[in-house]
N, C-alpha and C positions, 0 to 999 in steps of 0.2 A: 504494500500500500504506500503509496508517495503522501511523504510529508509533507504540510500546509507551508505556504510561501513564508518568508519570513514576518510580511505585514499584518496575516493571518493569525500566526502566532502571538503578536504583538502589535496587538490595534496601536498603543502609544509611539510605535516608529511610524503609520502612515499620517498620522495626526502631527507629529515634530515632523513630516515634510509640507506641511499644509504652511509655507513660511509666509510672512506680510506681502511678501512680492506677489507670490500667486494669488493671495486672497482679498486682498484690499483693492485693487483693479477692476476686477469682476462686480465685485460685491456694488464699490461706487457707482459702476456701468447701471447696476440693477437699481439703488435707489434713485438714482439721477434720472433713471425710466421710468421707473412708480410713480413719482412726485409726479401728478398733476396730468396724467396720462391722457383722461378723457377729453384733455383740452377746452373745458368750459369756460364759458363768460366770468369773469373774472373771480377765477378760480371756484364757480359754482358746482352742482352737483351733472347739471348738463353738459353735454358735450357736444362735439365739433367734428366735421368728417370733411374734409375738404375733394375738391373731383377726382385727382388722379386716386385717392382711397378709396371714392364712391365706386371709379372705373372696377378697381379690385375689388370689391364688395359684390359686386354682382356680375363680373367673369370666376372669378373662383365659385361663386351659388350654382352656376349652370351645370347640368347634366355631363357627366365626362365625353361623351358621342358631343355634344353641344362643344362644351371648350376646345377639343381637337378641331372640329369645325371650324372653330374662329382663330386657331393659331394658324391656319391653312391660309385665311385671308389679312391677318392682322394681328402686330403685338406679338408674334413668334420671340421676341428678346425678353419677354417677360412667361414663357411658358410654364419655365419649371416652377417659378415661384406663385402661379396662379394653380397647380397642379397639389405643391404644397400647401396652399393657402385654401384648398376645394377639400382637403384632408383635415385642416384646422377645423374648418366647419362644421367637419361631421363630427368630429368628437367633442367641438362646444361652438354654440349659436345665439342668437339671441340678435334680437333689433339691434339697431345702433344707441338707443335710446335706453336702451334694458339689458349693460354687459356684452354687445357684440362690438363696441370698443375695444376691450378689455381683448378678444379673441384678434380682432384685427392686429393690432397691435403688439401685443406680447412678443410674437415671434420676432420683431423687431427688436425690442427690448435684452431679448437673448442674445440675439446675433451679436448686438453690442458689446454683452459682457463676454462673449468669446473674441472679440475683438481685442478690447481692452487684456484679456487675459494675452492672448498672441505677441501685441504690440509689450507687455511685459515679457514674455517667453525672447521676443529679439534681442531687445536690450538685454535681456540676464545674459544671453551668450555671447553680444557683442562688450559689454560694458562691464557687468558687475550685477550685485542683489539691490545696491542700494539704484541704480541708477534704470534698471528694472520695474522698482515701487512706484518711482516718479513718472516713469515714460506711462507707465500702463494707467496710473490712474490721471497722468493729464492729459491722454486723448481721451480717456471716458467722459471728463470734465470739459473738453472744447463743445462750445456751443453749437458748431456743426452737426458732431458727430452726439450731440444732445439729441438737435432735430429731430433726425433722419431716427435715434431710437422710439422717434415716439411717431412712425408714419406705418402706416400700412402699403410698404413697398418693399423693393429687395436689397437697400443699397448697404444696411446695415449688415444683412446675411453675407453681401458679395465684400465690405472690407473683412469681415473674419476670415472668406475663405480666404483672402490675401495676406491677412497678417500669419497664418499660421501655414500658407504656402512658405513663407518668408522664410521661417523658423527650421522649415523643412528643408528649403536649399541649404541653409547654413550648416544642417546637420547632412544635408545629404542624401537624406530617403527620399531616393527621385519618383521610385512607385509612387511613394503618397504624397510624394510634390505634385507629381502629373492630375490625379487624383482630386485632391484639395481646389486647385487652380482651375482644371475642367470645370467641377462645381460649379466655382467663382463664375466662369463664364459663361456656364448655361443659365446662371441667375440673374448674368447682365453679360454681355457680351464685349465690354469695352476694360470688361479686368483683365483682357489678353492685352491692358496696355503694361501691364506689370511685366510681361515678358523682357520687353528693352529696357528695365529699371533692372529687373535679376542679370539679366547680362552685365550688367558692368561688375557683380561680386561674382561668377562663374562662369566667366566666362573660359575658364581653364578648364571646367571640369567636362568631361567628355559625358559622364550622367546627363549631366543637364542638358547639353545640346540632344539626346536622345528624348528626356523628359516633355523640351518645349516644343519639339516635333509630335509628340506626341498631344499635345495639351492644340497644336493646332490641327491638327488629323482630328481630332475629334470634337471642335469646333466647325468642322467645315460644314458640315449640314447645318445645323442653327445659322449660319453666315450667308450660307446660298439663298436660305428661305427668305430671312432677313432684309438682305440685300434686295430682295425685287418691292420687299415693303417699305422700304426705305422714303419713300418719295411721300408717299401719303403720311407714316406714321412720323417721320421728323420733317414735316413740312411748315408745322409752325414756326421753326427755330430761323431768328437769323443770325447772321457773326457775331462773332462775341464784341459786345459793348466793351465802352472803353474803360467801363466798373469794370470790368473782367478783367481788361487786361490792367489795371492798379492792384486788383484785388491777386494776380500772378505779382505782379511786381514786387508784391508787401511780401511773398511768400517765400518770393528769390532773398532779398534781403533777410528777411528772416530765417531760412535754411543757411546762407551765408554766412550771417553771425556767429549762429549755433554750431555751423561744421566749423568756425577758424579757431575754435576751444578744444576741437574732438582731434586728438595725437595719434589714434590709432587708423589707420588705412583702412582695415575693412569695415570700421564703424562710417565710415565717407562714404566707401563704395557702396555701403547696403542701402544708408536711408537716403542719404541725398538723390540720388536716382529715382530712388521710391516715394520721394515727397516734391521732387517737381517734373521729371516726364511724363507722366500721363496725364497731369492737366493741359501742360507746356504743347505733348503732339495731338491732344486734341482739342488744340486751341487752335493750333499751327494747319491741320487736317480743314477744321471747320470756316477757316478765310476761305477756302474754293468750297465744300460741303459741309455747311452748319449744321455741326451735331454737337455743339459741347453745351453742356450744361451741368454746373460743378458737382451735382449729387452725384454724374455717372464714373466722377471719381474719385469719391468721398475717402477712399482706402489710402489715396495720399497723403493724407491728416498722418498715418500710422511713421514714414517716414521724419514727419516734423516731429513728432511726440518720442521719439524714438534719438533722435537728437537732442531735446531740451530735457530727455533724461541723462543720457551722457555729460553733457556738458553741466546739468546740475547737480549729478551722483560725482562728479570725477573727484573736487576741492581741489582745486590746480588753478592756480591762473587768477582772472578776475572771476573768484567763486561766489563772488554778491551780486554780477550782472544775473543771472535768470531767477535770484530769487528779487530783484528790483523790480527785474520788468514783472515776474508774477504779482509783484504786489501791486506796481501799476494799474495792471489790467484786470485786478481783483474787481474791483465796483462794477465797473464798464462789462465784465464777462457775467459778474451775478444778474444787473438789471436785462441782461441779453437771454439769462437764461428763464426768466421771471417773466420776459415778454414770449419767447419761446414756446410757452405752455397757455398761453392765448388764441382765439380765433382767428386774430391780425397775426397771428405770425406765416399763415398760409392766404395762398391766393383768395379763396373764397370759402364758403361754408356751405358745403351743399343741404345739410340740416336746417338750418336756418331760411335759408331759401324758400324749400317747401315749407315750413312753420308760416311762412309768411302768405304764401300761396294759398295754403289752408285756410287760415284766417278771413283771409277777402276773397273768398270763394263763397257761390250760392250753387244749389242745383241746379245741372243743365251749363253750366259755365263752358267754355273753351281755354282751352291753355296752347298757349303758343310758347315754343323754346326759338330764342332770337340772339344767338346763331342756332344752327339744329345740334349741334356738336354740345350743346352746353345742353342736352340731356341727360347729361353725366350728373347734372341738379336730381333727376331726376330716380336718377338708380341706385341711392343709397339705402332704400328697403320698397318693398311691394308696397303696394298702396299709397307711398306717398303724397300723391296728390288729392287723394278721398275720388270725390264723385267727379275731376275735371277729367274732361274730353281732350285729349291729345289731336286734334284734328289734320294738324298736317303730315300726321303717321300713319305709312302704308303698311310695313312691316316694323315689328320687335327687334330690339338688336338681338334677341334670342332664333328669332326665327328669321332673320336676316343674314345672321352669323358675324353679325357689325360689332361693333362697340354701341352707336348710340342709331342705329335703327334706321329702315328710311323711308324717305320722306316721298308725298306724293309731287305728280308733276305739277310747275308751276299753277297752270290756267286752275287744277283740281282744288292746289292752296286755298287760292283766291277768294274760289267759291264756297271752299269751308268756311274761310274765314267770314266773309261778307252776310253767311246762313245764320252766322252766332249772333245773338243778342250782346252777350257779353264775353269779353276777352279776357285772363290774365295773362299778360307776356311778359315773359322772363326772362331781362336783356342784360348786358354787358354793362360793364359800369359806362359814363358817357365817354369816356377820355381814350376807349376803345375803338378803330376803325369797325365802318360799318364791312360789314360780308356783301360779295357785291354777288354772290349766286346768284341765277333768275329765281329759283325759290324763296330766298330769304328777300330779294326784290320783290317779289308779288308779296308778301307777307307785307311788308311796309306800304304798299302800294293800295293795299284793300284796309289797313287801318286808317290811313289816312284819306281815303275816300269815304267813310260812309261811318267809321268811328267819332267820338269826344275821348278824349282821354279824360280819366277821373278822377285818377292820384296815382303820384308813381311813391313808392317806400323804397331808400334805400337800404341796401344790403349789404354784409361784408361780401364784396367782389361780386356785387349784383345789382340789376334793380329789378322789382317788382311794382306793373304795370296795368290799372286795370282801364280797359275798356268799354265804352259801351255803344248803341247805336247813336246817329246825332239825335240828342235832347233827350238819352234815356239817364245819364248818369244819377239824376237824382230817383 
């Protein structure tokens, strides 16, 4: 009979390996997730769902024959995590209103604390235990990587698989580098930007070059698919603004500072490649095809935090610069993190939205979405809008196999709309270019023919707009 492992024998050895480094990281990641998760009105007991979460809320609800269907025509870069997230479901649900917060959400909150645990696992093997403590709990603590723990998307799941890809070249288990990294970018497809950030720490090792071939051999079908959706699904995006490129600029300077502290070689080579290439070439990529947008590479954060532990574990040098600037940036970072867990800290509220629609609704109403795309108001739970009429909807985005469903032809618009007595229209805030579709044209074209407008309410990242025939508003 084979005797018990030695930790077996002796629960107090696996518990004396449980050190501050590995536990304090994680742990931060999870209350800094907790705290204030459902994103309610200032700090109430309601919460907040904003669209790109509504999108997820109701492609992961859909039937798996259904979701295959729509990754066929759209959104293929988020499949595995809508696949994961269609599995959350079933083992816990609930409205968004009654705990399906709580389900959306969490897996994010996790991803985090494996994050934070990774970006400490780097630093312990580049740097030390103390300089490990610090890296892992000050990217839990960056307001970015706050955000994105408290969203119902994939960016938090795709930095862990990066940070503990990291960890894995440096020790060299290329299986479960190739592995970890695939993950990473079946979750999001732009953490194969991490490949040219590991090349400059292994670039020696012959594993590796076998590893990242293999990490893009099995990419290549998510890329094919991708690639032909390309056009529709980032066609909102344009160049990056010139907040972007200050907001790389702060980041260069700030990785600069931090590496001119750091004496060891492959402490340079690992993070600084890892905390500015792959915003840097998908910033560089997006001047001829705009597709950056900094969540898609949130897992750079792990490079910076992986350096201002170094350089504040090391006590060399000027050992009071990154405990100055922490305390600088102490005020400025708490109020960021305190606005963060608010409705304003996202685009819009798709919750809210409909609360409002509800509200100035009678029976028999029409509800118009202005653009059709901001349906995604729409699909944060069944029933949302009670008894209104979707009128300019031919098909379901379920039974479409769309995101937000579609619309009839224009002249048919028209004639819905012109049938209704009363309209709610659910438009863009004003400072938004109008959609110059011939649909979303006839839609304007028939309220302002034979409508009064009655009240418009705004909305965080909305208005709510009621209409009615001339001379019926009162």
């Amino acid at each position: 009979m084979e005797s018990p492992p030695p930790d077996r024998k002796h629960p107090e050895a696996a518990i004396r390996r449980i050190t501050p480094w590995r536990a304090l990281p994680p742990l931060t990641a999870v209350l800094l997730g907790l705290w204030g998760l459902p994103r309610g009105a200032g700090g109430g007991n309601g919460g907040s769902m904003w669209r790109d979460e509504s999108t997820t809320w109701q492609v992961a609800h859909r039937p798996l024959g259904g979701l295959w269907e729509l990754l066929g025509q759209v959104d293929a870069v988020h499949g595995l995590y809508y696949l994961l997230m269609h599995g959350v479901f079933g083992l816990w649900d609930g409205d968004p209103s009654d705990g399906g917060l709580w389900a959306l959400r969490l897996p994010s909150v996790a991803g985090t604390a494996l994050a934070a645990a990774g970006v400490a696992a780097v630093a312990h093997r580049l740097a030390g235990e103390r300089a490990a403590l610090i890296a892992g709990t000050a990217y839990a603590a960056l307001p970015p990587v706050q955000a994105y723990a408290q969203e119902g998307r994939s960016y938090a799941l795709v930095a862990a698989a990066v940070a503990w890809a990291t960890y894995l070249m440096l020790r060299e288990r290329w299986t479960a580098y190739a592995v970890v990294l695939l993950l990473g970018c079946w979750l999001h497809e732009f953490a194969v930007l991490a490949l040219p950030a590991h090349a400059f720490a292994a670039r020696r090792a012959r594993g590796w070059r076998w590893a990242a071939s293999a990490v893009l051999a099995g990419l290549l079908p998510l890329a094919v698919v991708s690639a032909r959706q390309a056009s529709a699904q980032l066609g909102w995006l344009g160049r990056p603004s010139w907040q972007d490129w200050v907001a790389y600029g702060v980041l260069v300077a700030a990785v600069a500072l931090l590496a001119r502290g750091a004496g060891d070689r492959d402490l340079v080579r690992v993070a600084v490649p890892l905390a500015l290439l792959p915003p840097g070439l998908l910033m560089t990529v997006s001047l001829v095809h705009p597709w950056y947008v900094d969540r898609y590479v949130l897992y750079a954060l792990a490079g910076l935090a992986v350096l201002a532990g170094a350089r504040a574990g090391a006590g060399t040098g000027a050992r009071w610069l990154p405990w100055l600037l922490a305390g600088a940036l102490l005020v400025p970072f708490a109020g960021w993190s305190v606005w963060l867990r608010t409705p304003e800290a996202r685009k819009d509220d798709a919750l809210a939205v409909a609360a409002a629609a509800r509200e100035r609704a009678r029976p028999g109403d029409a509800v118009l979405f202005m653009p059709s795309r901001r349906r995604e108001w729409l699909l944060s739970s069944p029933g949302a809008y009670g008894s209104l009429r979707d009128v300019a909807l031919s098909r379901t985005p379920a039974e479409s196999r769309t995101l937000h469903g579609t619309e009839l032809p224009p002249d048919a618009v028209r004639a819905a709309v012109l049938a209704s007595p009363r309209v709610i229209a659910l438009l863009d805030p004003p400072d938004q270019p109008l959609d110059r579709h011939p649909a979303e044209a006839a839609k304007r074209e028939a309220l302002e023919q034979a409508f009064d407008r009655c009240s418009v309410t705004p909305v965080h990242g909305a208005r709510v707009a009621v209409y009615a025939w001339r001379g019926m508003c009162g």
